[in-house]
N, C-alpha and C positions, 0 to 999 in steps of 0.2 A: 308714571315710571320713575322717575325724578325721584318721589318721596321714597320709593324703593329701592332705589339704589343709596340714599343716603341713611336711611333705615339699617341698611346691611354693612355700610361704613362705619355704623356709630355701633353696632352690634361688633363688628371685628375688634373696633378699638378697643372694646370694654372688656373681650375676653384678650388681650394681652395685657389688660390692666391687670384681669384675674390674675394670670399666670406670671404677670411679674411681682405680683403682689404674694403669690405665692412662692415663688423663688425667692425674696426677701425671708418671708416668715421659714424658709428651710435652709438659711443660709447658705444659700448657693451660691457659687464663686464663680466670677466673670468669667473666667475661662470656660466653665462647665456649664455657661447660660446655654447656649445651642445644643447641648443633648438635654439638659433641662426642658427647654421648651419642643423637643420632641416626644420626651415622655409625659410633660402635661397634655400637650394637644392628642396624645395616643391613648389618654385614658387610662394608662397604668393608676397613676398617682394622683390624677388632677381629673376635674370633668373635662369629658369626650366633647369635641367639639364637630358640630355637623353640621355643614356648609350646606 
């Protein structure tokens, strides 16, 4: 169980790396990170992500 939950940690961290690493490349401004990171994790713009 262990290895699976660290599994799922190191998978979260990677898709906010995506998604910050995408909000870099679309110059997204600090202020506008938090609906940024609603519309990458929603799949509009960025891949869907599914828990």
């Amino acid at each position: 169980m262990k290895d699976r939950e660290t599994y799922n940690e190191t998978r979260a961290i990677s898709n906010y790396e995506k998604m910050l690493l995408w909000a870099i490349e679309n110059d997204v401004k600090k202020e506008d990170l938090v609906v940024a990171c609603k519309i990458f994790f929603s799949g509009v713009w960025g891949p869907k992500v599914v828990e």
